[in-house]
SEKOLLO-613661 format. One line per field, with one value per residue: residue in three letters; x, y, z of N, C-alpha, C, O in turn. Coordinates in steps of 0.05 Angstrom, whole numbers. Example, Ala and Ser with C-alpha at 12.3 -4.5 7.8 and 13.67 -1.06 7.14 Angstrom:
// SEKOLLO-613661
res ALA:SER
n_xx 264:257
n_yy -114:-45
n_zz 156:142
ca_xx 246:273
ca_yy -90:-21
ca_zz 156:143
c_xx 264:258
c_yy -66:1
c_zz 156:157
o_xx 285:268
o_yy -66:23
o_zz 169:161
END
This chain:
// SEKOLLO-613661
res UNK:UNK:UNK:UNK:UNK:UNK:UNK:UNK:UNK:UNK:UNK:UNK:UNK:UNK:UNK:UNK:UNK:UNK:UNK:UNK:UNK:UNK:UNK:UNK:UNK:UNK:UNK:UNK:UNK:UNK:UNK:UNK:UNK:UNK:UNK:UNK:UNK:UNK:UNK:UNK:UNK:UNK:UNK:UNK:UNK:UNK:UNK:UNK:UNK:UNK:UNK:UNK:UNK:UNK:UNK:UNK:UNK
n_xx 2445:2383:2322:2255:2202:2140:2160:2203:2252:2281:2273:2222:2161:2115:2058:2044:2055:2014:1971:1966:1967:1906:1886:1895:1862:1813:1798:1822:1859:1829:1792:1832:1852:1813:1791:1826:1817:1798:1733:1715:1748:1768:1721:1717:1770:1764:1720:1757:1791:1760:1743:1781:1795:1760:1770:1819:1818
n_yy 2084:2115:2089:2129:2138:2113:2104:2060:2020:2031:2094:2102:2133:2114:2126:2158:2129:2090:2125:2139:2088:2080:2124:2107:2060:2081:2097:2121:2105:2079:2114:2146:2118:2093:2140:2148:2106:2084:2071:2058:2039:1990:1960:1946:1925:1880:1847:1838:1799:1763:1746:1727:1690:1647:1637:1615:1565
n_zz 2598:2611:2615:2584:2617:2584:2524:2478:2480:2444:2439:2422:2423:2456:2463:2418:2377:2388:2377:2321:2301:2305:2288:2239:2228:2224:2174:2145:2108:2071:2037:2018:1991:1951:1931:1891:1851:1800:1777:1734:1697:1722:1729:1667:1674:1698:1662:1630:1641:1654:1610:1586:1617:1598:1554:1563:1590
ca_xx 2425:2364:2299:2240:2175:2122:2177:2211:2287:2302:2262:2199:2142:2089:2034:2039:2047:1982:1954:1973:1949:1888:1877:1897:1844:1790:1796:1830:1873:1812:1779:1851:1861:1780:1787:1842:1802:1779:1715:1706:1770:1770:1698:1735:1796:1759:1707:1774:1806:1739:1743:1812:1799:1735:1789:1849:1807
ca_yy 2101:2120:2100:2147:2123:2113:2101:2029:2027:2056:2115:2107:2151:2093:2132:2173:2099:2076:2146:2138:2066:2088:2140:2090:2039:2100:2087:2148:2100:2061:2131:2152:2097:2091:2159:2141:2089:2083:2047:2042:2021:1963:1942:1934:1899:1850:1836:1818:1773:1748:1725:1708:1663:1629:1627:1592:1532
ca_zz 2587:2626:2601:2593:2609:2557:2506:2479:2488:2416:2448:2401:2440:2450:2458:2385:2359:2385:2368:2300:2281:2328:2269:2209:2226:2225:2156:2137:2088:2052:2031:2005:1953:1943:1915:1871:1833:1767:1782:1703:1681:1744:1708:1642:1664:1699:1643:1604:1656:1660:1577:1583:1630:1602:1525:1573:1596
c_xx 2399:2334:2277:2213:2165:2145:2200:2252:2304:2285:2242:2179:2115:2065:2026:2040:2012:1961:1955:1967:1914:1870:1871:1877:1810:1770:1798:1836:1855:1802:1802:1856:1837:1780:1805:1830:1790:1766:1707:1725:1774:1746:1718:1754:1785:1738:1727:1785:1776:1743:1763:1815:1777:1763:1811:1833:1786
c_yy 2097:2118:2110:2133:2129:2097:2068:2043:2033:2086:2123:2121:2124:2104:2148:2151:2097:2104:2142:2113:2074:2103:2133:2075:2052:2103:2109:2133:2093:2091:2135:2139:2096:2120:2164:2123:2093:2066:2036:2024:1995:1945:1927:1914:1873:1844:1818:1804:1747:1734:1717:1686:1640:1620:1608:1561:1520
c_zz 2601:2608:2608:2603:2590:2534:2515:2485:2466:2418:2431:2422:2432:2447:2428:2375:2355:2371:2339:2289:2292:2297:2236:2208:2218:2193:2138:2103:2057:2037:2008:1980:1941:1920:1888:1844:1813:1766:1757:1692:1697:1736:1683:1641:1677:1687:1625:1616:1647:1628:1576:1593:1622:1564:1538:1580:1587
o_xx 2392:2324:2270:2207:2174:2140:2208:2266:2328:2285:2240:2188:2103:2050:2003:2022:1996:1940:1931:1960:1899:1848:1857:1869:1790:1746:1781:1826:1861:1811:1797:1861:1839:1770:1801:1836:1770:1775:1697:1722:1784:1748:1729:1758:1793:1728:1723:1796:1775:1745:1767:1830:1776:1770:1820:1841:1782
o_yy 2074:2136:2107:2112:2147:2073:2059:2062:2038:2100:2147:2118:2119:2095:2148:2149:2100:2101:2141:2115:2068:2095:2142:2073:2039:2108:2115:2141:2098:2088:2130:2146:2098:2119:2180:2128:2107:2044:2014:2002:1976:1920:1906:1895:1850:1828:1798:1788:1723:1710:1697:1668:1619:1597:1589:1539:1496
o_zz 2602:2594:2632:2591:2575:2531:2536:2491:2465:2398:2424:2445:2411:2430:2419:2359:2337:2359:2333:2266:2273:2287:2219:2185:2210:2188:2121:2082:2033:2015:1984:1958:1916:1897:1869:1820:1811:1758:1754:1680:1684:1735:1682:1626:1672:1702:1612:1600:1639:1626:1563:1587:1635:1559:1526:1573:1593
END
């Protein structure tokens, strides 16, 4: 079997790889979950870790 250039020998296309973390690091991902967030309810639950943990020790 003849390999292509650019491409590994299970015929992945290297350069759309690197294009493609290239684009992940841009910080496409952080925005994506950022906007998911419930910045109030992430207050709340760690106010109550925060007393749970001052009641455990």
């Amino acid at each position: 079997m003849a390999k292509k250039a650019g491409s590994t020998q299970s015929g992945t296309n290297i350069q759309e790889v690197k294009q493609q973390n290239a684009s992940a690091t841009s910080g496409q991902f952080g925005t994506e979950f950022a906007s998911e967030t419930d910045v109030q309810e992430v207050k709340q639950r760690n106010a109550k870790a925060e007393q749970n943990k001052s009641k455990n020790s």
